[in-house]
Each structure stands twice: as C-alpha cells, then as structure tokens.
C-alpha positions in Angstrom: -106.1 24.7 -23.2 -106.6 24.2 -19.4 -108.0 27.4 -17.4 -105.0 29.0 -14.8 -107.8 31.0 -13.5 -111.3 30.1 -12.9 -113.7 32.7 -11.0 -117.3 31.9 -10.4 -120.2 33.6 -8.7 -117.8 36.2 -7.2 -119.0 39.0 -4.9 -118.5 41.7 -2.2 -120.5 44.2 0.0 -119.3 47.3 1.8 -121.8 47.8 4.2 -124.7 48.3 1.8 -122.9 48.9 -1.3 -122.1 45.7 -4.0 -118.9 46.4 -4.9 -118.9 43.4 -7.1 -121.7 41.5 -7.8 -121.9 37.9 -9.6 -118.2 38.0 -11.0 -117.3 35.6 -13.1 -113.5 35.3 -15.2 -112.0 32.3 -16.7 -108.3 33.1 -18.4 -106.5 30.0 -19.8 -103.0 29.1 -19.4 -100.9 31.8 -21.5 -103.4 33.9 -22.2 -103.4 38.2 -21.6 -106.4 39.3 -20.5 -107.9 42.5 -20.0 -110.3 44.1 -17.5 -111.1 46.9 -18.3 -114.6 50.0 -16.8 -115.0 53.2 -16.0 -113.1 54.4 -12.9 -114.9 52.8 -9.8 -116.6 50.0 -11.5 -114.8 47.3 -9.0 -111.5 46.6 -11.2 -109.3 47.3 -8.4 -111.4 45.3 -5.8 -111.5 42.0 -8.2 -107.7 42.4 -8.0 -107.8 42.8 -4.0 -110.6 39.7 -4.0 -107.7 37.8 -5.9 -104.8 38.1 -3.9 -106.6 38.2 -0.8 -106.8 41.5 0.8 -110.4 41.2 0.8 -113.0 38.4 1.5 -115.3 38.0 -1.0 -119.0 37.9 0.3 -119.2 34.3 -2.0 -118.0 32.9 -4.7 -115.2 30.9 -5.9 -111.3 31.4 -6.9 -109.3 28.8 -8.7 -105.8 29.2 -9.7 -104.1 26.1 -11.6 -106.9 24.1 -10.1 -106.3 25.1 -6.3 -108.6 26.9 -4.3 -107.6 30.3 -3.4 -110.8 31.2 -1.0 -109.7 31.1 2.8 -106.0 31.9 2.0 -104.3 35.0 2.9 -101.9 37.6 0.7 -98.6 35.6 1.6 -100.4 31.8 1.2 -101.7 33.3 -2.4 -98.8 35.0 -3.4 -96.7 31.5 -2.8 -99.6 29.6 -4.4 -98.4 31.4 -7.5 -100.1 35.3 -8.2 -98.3 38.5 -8.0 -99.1 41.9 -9.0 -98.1 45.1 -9.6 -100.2 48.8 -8.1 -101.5 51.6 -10.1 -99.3 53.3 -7.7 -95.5 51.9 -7.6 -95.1 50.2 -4.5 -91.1 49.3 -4.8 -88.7 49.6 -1.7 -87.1 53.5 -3.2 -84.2 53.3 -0.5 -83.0 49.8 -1.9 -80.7 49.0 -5.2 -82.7 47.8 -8.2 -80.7 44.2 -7.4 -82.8 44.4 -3.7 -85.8 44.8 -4.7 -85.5 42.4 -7.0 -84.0 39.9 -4.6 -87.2 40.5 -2.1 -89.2 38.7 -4.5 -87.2 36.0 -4.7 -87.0 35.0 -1.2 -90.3 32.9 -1.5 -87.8 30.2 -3.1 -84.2 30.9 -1.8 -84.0 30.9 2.2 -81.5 30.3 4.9 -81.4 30.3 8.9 -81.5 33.6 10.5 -78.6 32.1 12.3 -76.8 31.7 8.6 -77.7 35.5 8.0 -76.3 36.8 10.9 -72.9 35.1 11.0 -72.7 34.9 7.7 -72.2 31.4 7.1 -71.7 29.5 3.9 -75.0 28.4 3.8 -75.8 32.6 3.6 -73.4 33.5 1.1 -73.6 30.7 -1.2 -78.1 31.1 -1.1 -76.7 35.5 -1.3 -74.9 34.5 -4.6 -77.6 32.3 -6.3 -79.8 35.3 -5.8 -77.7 37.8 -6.8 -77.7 35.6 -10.1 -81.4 35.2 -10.6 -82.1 38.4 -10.0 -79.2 39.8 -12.7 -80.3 37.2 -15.0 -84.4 39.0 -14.8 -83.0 42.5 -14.6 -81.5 41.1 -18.4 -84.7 40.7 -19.8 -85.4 44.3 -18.4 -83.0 46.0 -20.1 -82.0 47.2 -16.1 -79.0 45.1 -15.0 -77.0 47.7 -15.9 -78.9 49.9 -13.4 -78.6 46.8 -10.9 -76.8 49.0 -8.0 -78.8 52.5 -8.3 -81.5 53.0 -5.8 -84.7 52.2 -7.4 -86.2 55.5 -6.3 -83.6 57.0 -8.9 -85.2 55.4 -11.8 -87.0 57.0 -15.0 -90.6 56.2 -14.0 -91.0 54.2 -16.7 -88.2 52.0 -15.5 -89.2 52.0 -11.9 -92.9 50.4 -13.5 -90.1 48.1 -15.2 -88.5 47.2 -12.0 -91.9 46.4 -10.4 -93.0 44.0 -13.1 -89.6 42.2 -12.7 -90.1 42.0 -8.9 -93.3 40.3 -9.1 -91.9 37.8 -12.0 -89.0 37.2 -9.2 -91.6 35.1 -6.9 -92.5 32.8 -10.2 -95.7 33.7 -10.1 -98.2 31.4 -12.6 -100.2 34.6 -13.0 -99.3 38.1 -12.8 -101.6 41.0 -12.5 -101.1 44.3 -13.5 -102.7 47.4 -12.2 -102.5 50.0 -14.8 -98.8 49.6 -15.8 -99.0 52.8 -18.1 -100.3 55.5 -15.5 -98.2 58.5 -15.5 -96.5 57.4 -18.9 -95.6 59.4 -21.7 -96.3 58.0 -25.2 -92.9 56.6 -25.6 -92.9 54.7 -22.2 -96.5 53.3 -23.2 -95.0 52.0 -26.5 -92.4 50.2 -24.7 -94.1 49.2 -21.8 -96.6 47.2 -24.7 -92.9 45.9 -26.0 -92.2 44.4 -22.8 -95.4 42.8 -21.7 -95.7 40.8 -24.9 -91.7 39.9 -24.3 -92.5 38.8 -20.2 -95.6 36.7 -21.8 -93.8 34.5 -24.6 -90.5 34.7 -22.4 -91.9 33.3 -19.3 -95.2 31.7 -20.8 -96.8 34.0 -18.3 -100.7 34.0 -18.1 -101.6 37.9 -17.2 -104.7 39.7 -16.2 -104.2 43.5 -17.0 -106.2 46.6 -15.5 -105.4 49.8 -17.9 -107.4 53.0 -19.4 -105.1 53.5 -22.1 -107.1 51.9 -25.1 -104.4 51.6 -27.4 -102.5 49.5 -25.3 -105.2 47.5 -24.3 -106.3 47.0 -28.0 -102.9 46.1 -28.6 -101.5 43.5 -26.6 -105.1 42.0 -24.8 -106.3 38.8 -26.3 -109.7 39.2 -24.5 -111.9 41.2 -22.6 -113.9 41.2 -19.5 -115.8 45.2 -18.9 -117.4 46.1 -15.4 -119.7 48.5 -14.9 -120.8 49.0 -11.2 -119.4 46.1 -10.0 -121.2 44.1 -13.1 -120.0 42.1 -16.1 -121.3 44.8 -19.1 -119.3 43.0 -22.4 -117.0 39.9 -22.5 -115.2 38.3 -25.4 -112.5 39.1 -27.7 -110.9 42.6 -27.9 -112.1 44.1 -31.3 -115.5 42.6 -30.2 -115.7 44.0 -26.7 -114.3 47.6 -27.5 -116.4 47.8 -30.8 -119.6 47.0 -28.4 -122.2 50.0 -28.0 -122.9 49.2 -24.5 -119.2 49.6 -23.7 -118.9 53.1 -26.2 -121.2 54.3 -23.9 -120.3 53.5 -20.4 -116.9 53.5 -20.5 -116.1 56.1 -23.5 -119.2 58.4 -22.6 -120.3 58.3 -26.1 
C-alpha cells in the first residue's frame, strides 16, 4: 500500500533548543497511527511542522506524493490535512450546521457579489452546503443538534463537532490532537467508537496525538514514541508500548 505521508530527516531549533531532531514518519494510505511521548517531547510541534505553522530547520514532507515544504497553513490544509487542537478551537457563537459549513468552503464558493445580494448562484451553493454538512453531522450522531450553538454542546460532542469540521474540508489526512482530554470514561469509549467509524467510513488515513493508553492501544495500528524531540520506539502498538525504553520514559517506571 502506497505511503499518504512520508516524513524524512525532519527538524527544528528554537534558538538553541532542538525541538525535533532527525524526524522521520511514513503512514500508508488508511492507516491510524499513533504518536505518542512524555509531555514536551515535540508531539505538538511535529503537528505544527505538518500543517505549516512552523518551518522546519530541514527535512522533508510528503503528502499523497506532493511536497508540503514551502506551503503555508491554507495551501496545506487545501492540499488535503486538517486537524483538530488539544484545546477545542470551534467558532462557540455559531450553530453546529456553521461551523460545519466553514470547513466546507474550501470546495463550495460563490462571488462576494452572489453573497451579498443573495443571488441564485448564493442560495443554490447555501443549500448544497447545508446538505453536506447535515449529511456529516449524520455520521456524528449531531444533526439533530444542527441549529444549537456549538458552545452549548456536552464537551464530548463539541470534540465531536471538531472532528466533523475538519472531515468537512475532505482532508486525505486528519490529525488529532488529543481528542480525549478533558473526557470522562464514557466519552473516551465513544470517542474510540467514532474514530474507528470516521476511518472505515471515510477511508481516512489518521495520525493521532493522545496520553490515554487505552485508547491508544485500542484503536492505533502503529506507533511512533518521541522523547526530547527524538524517535525512542517505532513499530506496531503491542510492540512499542510493551518496549522497556518506552515503560520508562513515558510511564516513569
């Protein structure tokens, strides 16, 4: 099976700290893969190298084959990668039908002349949208919920809502940034429910950052461990989270 992500050599300094040093990451086509390190060992900053809100030192960035290095947040997010934030980033003051509609105006557009007199061309591109986005909200369980304001939301449907947000810009991988902080139990169990559903439902190729174990154990095909801004353990799950090195630096055993 072809890669959808290929990472080589990847690296950043902050002044004279190596955030991440010598990264490499190749996830194939379908696949959900975990990274996974103690808190401050450069997940986050891979994630910001991927989507482009930082510059990596060197190295290369392939997704699907194209070269991501040089392109900004917007030209990467269009070239196909979307992600969700440790902390929930949607638009509170909007329905749960807007927000998903924001991510779907990479692909539905109209004049700004259409928008403001309300032309057919606006309210025929309004009505598609309003379709698509119903029609994600579905696998969500959250079309029901399509006209409360999103800042009304159970938290662990708000971290619903986000993942259905990014899947609105048809993303060809979709990274999430600990989808199961702040959850209760329950909410974990479900959330685990609904990533394996958005994976075999979309054929989605994910890249998941998490500390809760169980989840990761669960649902992660593969693992990639940083430590200090270093690959520590790679492979398959049972493998990786079995490893001693890993027990130690990321468990503190």
């Amino acid at each position: 099976m072809a890669d959808m992500l290929e990472v080589n050599n990847l690296s950043i300094a902050f002044g004279g700290l190596q955030a991440v040093s010598a990264f490499n990451l190749n996830i194939k086509k379908g696949q959900l893969y975990g990274l996974i390190g103690p808190n401050g060992a450069g997940k986050t900053t891979v994630f910001n190298l991927l989507t482009g809100v930082y510059k990596p030192t060197e190295g290369l960035i392939k997704l699907d084959g194209e070269n991501l290095i040089g392109k900004n947040t917007l030209e990467i997010n269009k070239a196909g990668i979307a992600r969700t934030f440790q902390n929930i980033r949607l638009f509170q003051e909007m329905s749960v039908l807007d927000n998903v509609k924001a991510g779907l105006h990479n692909h539905y557009k109209y004049s700004s002349l259409s928008g403001i007199l309300r032309l057919p061309s606006y309210h025929k591109t309004e009505k598609i949208m309003d379709e698509k986005a119903v029609e994600i909200l579905k696998v969500f369980d959250l079309d029901g919920e399509k006209n409360y304001m999103a800042g009304n939301l159970p938290y662990g449907k708000q971290r619903k809502l986000e993942i259905a947000r990014a899947l609105a810009t048809k993303p060809k991988l979709l990274l999430l940034d600990e989808p199961a902080a702040g959850m209760n139990p329950n909410e974990t169990l479900e959330l685990m429910n609904t990533i394996r559903f958005v994976k075999e439902h979309f054929n989605m190729t994910i890249l998941l950052i998490e500390h809760d174990m169980k989840l990761v154990g669960g649902i992660c095909e593969a693992l990639t461990v940083l430590n200090f801004g270093r690959i520590l353990a790679e492979g398959k799950t049972d493998v990786v989270l079995n490893d001693s090195a890993v027990v130690t630096a990321y468990l503190g055993e």
